[in-house]
C-alpha positions as CSV (number, residue, x, y, z in Angstrom):
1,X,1.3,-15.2,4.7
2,X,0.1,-12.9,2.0
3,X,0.4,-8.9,1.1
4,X,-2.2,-7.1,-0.3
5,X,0.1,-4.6,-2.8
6,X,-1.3,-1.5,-4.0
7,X,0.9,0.2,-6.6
8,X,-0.5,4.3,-6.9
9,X,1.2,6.6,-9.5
10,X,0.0,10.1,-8.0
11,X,-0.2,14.2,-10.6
12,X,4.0,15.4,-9.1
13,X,1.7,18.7,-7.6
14,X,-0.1,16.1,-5.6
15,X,2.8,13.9,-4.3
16,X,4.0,15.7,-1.4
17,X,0.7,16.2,0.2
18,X,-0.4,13.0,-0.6
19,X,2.8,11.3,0.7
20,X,2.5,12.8,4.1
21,X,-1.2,11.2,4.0
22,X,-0.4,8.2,3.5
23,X,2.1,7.8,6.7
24,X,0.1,9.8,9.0
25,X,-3.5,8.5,8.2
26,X,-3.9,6.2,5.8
27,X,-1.3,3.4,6.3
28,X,-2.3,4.2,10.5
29,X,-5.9,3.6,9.5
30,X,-4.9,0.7,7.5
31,X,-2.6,-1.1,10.1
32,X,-5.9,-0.2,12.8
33,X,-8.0,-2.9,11.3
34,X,-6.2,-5.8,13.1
35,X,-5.8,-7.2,9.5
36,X,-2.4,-6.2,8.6
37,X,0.7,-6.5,10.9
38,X,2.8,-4.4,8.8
39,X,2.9,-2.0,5.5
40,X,5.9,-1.5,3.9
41,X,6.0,1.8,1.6
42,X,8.4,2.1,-1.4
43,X,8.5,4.4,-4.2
44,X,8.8,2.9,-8.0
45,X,12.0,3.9,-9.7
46,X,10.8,4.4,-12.9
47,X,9.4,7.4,-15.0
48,X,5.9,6.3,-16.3
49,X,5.4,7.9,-19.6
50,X,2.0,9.0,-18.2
51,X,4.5,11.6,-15.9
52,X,3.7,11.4,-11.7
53,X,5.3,9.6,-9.4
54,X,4.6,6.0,-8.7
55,X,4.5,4.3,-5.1
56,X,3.9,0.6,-4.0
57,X,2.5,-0.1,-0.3
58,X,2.6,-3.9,0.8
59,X,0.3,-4.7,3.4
60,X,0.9,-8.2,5.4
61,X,-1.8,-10.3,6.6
62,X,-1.8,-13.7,7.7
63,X,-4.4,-15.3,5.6
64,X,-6.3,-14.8,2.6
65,X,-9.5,-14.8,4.8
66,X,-8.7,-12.4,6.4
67,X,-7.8,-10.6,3.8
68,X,-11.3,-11.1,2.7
69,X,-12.5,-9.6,5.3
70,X,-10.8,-6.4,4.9
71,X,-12.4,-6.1,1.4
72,X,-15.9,-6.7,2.9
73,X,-15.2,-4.8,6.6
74,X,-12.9,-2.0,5.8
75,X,-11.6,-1.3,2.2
76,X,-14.8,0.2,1.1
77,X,-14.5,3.3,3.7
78,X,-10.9,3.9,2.9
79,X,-10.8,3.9,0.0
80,X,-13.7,6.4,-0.3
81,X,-11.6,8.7,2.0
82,X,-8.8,8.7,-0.7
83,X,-11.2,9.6,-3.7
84,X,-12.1,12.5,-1.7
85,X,-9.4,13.7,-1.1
86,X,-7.3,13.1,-4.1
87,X,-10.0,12.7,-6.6
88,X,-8.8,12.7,-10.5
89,X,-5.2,12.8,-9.3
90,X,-3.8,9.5,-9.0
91,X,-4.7,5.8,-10.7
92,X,-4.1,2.4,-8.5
93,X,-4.3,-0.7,-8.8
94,X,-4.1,-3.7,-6.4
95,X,-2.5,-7.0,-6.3
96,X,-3.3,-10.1,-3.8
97,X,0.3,-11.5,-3.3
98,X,0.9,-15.0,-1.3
99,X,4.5,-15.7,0.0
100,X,5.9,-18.7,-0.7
101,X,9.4,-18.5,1.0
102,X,11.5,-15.6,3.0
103,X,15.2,-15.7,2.7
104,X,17.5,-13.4,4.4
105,X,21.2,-12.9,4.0
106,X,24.0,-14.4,6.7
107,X,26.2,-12.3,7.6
108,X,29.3,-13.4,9.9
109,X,30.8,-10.8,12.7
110,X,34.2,-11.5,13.8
């Protein structure tokens, strides 16, 4: 398994309307390709010294291939839809992640 992370620090007057993109079109659009079976959005709880507010989305996909295959297929078309709309108010970068191991907690009900 791997996630494709992409960590976005986004101008605070932005943030809001930007946010509310990201859940209702982008991460939809994103999850539409049949290349991710989930996204998982969290927001960064530190302040940059740049100022803004900084989110990380984690996309799952089941092999690097296909992962590959969203850079060639689909990541050029959105990601063009983000410049558009929030051109010259946010920076991102991207990080190809591959899981190694999941562990979860046990807990014991009585």
């Amino acid at each position: 398994m791997f996630i494709y992370n992409v960590t976005v620090n986004i101008e605070e007057t932005e943030q809001k309307e930007w946010l509310n993109w990201m859940k209702e079109t982008h991460i939809p659009a994103m999850l539409a390709t049949g290349k991710f079976s989930q996204a998982k959005m969290s927001r960064v709880l530190i302040n940059e010294e740049m100022g803004g507010v900084t989110y990380a989305v984690q996309y799952t996909t089941d092999s690097y291939e296909t992962l590959e295959k969203y850079y060639k297929e689909d990541a050029p078309k959105l990601r063009e839809e983000g410049l558009k709309r929030f051109k010259d108010k946010f920076v991102a970068f991207r990080t190809e992640l591959k899981v190694i191991s999941n562990q979860y907690s046990i807990s014991t009900k009585n």
